[in-house]
C-alpha positions as CSV (number, residue, x, y, z in Angstrom):
1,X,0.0,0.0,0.0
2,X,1.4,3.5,-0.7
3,X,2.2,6.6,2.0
4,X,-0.3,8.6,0.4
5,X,-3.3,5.9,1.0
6,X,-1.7,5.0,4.1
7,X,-2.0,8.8,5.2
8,X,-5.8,9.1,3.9
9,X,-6.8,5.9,5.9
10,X,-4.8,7.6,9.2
11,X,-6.4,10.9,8.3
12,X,-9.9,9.0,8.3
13,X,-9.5,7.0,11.3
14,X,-8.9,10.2,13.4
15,X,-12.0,12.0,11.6
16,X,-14.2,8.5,12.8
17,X,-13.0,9.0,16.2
18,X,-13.7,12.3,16.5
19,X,-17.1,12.6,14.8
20,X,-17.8,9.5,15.0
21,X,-19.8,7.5,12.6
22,X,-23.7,7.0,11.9
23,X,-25.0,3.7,10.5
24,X,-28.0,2.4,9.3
25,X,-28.8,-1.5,9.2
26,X,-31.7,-3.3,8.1
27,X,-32.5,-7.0,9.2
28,X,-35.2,-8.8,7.6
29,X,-36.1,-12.9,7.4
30,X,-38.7,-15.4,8.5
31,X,-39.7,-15.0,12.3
32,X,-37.1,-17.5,13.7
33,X,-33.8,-17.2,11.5
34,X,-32.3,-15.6,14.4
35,X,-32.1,-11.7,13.6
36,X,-33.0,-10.8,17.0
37,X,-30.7,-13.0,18.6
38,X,-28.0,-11.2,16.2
39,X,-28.6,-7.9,16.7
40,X,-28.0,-8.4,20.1
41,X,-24.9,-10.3,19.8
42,X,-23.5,-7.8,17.2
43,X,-24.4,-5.0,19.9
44,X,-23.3,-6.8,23.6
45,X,-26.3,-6.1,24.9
46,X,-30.2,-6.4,24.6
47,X,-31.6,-4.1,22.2
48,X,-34.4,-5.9,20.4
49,X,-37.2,-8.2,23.0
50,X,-40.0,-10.3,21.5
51,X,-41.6,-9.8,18.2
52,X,-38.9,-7.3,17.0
53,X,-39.9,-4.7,20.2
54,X,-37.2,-2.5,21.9
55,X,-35.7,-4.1,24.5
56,X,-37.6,-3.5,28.1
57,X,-40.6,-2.2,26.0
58,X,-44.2,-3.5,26.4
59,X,-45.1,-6.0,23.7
60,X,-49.1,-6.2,22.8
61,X,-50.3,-9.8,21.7
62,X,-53.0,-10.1,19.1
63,X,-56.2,-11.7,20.4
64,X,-56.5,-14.9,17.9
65,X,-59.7,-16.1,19.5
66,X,-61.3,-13.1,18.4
67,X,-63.4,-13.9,15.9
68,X,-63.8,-10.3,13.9
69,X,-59.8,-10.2,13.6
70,X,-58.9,-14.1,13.6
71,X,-59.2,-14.0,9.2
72,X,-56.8,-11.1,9.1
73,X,-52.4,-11.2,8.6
74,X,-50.8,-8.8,11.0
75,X,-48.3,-8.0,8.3
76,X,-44.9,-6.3,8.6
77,X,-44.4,-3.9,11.2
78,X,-41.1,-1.8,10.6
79,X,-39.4,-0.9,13.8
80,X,-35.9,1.5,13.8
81,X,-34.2,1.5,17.2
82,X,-31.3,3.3,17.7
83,X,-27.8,2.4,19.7
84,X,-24.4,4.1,20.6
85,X,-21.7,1.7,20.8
86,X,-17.7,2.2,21.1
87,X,-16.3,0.3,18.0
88,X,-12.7,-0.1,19.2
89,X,-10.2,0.4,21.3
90,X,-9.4,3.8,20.2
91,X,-13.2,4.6,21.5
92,X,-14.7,5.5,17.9
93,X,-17.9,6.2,18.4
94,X,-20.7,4.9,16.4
95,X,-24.4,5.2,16.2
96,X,-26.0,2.3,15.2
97,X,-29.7,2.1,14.2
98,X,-31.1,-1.0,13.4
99,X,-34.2,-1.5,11.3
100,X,-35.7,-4.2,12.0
101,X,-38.8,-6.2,10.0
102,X,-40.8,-8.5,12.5
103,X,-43.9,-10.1,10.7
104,X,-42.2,-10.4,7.2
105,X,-42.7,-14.1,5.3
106,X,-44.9,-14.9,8.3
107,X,-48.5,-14.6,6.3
108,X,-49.8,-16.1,3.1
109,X,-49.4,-13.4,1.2
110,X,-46.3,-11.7,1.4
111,X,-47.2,-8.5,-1.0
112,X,-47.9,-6.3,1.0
113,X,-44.4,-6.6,3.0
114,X,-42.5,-6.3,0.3
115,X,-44.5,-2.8,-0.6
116,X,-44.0,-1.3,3.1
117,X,-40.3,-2.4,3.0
118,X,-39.4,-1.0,-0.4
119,X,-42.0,2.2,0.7
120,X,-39.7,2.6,4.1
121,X,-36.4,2.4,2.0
122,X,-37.9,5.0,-0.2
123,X,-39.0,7.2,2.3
124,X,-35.8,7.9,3.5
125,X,-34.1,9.2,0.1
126,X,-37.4,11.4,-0.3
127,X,-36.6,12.6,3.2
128,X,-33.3,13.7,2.5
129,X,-34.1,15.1,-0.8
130,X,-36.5,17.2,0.6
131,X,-34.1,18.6,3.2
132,X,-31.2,19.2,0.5
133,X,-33.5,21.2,-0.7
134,X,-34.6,23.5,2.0
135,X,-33.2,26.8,2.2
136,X,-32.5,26.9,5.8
137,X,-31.2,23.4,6.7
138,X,-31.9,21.6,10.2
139,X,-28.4,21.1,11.6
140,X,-30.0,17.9,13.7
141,X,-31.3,16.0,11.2
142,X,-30.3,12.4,10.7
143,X,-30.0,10.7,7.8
144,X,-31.8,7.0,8.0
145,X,-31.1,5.6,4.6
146,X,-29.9,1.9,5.1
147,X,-26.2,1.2,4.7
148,X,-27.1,-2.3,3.9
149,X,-29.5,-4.9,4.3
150,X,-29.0,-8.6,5.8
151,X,-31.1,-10.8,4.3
152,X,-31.6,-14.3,6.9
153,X,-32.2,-17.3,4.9
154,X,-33.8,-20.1,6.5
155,X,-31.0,-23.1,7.1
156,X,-32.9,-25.5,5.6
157,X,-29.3,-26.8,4.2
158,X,-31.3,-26.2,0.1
159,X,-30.9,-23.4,-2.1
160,X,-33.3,-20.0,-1.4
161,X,-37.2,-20.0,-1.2
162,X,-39.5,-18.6,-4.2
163,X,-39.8,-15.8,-1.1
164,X,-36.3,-14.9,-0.5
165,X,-35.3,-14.7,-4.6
166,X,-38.7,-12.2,-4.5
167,X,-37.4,-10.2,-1.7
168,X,-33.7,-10.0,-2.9
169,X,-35.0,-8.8,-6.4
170,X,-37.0,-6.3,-5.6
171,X,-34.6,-4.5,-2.8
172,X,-31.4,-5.4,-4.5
173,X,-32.0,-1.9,-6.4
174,X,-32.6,0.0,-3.7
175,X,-29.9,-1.0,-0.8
176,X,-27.3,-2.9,-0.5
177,X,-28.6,-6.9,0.6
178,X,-26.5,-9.4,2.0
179,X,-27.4,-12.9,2.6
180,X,-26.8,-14.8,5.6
181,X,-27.7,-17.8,6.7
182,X,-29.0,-17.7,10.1
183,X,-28.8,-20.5,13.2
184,X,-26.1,-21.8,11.0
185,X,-25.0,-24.0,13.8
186,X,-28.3,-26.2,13.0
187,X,-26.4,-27.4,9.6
188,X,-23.2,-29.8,10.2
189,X,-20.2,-28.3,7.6
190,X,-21.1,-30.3,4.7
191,X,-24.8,-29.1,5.0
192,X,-23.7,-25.8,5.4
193,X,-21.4,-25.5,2.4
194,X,-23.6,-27.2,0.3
195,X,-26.3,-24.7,1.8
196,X,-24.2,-22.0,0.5
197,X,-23.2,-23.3,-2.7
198,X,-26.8,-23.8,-3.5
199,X,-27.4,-20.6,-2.7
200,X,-25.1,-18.7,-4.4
201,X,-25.9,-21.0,-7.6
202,X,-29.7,-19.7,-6.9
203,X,-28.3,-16.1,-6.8
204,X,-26.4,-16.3,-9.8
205,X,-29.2,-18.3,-12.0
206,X,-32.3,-15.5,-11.1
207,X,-29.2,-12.8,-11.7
208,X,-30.2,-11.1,-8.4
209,X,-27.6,-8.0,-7.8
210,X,-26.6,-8.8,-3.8
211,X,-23.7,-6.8,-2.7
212,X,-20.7,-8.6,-3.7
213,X,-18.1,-6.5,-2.4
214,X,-16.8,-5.0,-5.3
215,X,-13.2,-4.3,-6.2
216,X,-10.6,-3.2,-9.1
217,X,-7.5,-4.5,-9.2
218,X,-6.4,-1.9,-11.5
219,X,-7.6,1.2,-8.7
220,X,-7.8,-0.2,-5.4
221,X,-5.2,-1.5,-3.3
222,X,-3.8,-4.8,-2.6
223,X,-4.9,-4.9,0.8
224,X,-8.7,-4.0,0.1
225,X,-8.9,-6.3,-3.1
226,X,-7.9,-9.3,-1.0
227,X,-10.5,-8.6,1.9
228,X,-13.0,-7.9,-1.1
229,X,-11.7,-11.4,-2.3
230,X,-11.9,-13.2,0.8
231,X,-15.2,-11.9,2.0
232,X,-17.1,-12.3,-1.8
233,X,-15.6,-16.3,-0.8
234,X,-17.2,-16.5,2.2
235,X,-20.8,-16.1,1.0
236,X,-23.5,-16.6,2.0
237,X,-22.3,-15.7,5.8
238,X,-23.1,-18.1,7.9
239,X,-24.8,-16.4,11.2
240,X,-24.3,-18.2,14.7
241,X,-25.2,-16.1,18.1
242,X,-26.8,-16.6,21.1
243,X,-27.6,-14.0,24.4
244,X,-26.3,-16.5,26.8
245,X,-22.7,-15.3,28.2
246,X,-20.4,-17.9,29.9
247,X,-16.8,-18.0,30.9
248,X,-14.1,-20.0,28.9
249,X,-10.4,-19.9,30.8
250,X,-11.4,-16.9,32.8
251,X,-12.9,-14.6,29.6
252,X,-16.8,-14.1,29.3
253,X,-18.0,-15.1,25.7
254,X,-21.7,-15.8,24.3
């Protein structure tokens, strides 16, 4: 790597721990591919309860033995929570807001999620727009587009669902999706890599544009076209996490 993109990455670092940085993540998948469980893993600490909720807020449950609302699908409910973490040792700061999707792939019908997803992704380019374009600016507004999208695959140890190469396709243009395969530790290693093989094949065959970690070898430099490498090798990522810490040789882990 050169001194001069040495000195830009130094020069960035410093700007990161100063400012900090603001990040917007999206989680969606079938109730029980573990995005809750990962959110809280990724953020040491409980930040999404039951049926995608806050953590510590109240949680209403649907009354299913009433008859005038038994016939009718709850639907997606889209639900942004917001976190400040410490990234590193050097304390850079970062502001973390997950959007989570509790409800999606759970009905019949799936339409209508994939209209109030794609609407909430859309919302927050409109928002932004419109405050580009204001004359006298709010200096506390936040910008909530989503950085990126993790898509949780069932780990069914096949290739994707007719529901997950619907989903993929039709946010694929508007943010960046990642697939993951969640509970991965419910697969042994030959299910799981020929989980991922089959999914990538899947991919690849409906041409659905996931974020592949892009890279030129001609621009870019050798260190960041072999993590781009490394990483496009790895996928699908296989997701394992749990909220139960434990001590191994005198260090809490989950």
């Amino acid at each position: 790597m050169s001194s001069a993109n040495m000195s830009a990455m130094k020069l960035r670092r410093k700007k990161n721990v100063k400012k900090g940085i603001q990040f917007c993540l999206m989680v969606c998948g079938a109730s029980g591919t573990g995005r809750t469980t990962f959110v809280n893993t990724l953020c040491g600490r409980p930040v999404l309860g039951p049926h995608g909720s806050a953590a510590g807020a109240s949680t209403s449950y649907r009354d299913y033995d009433d008859p005038s609302t038994a016939h009718e699908e709850e639907g997606v409910k889209i639900k942004p929570v917001t976190v400040e973490l410490e990234l590193d040792e050097e304390g850079t700061r970062v502001s973390l807001t997950i959007v989570d999707t509790p409800g999606f792939g759970d009905a019949i019908d799936n339409e209508a999620a994939f209209g109030e997803i794609s609407t909430y992704l859309e919302r927050q380019y409109d928002d932004i727009l419109a405050e580009e374009s204001r004359i006298k600016r709010n200096p506390r507004f936040r910008d909530n587009r989503v950085h990126v999208l993790l898509y949780f695959v069932q780990p069914t140890g096949h290739g994707l669902r007719e529901l997950d190469i619907e989903l993929m396709r039709r946010l694929s243009p508007r943010v960046n999706v990642i697939p993951v395969i969640g509970k991965a530790d419910s697969l042994t290693p030959l299910e799981l890599a020929e989980s991922k093989k089959l999914i990538m094949e899947d991919i690849e065959h409906y041409r659905i544009p996931v974020y592949n970690f892009p890279y030129d070898i001609e621009e870019d430099d050798e260190d960041t076209v072999e993590e781009n490498a490394e990483l496009r090798g790895l996928m699908p990522f296989a997701i394992v996490g749990s909220e139960d810490v434990v001590e191994v040789d005198g260090r809490q882990v989950r």
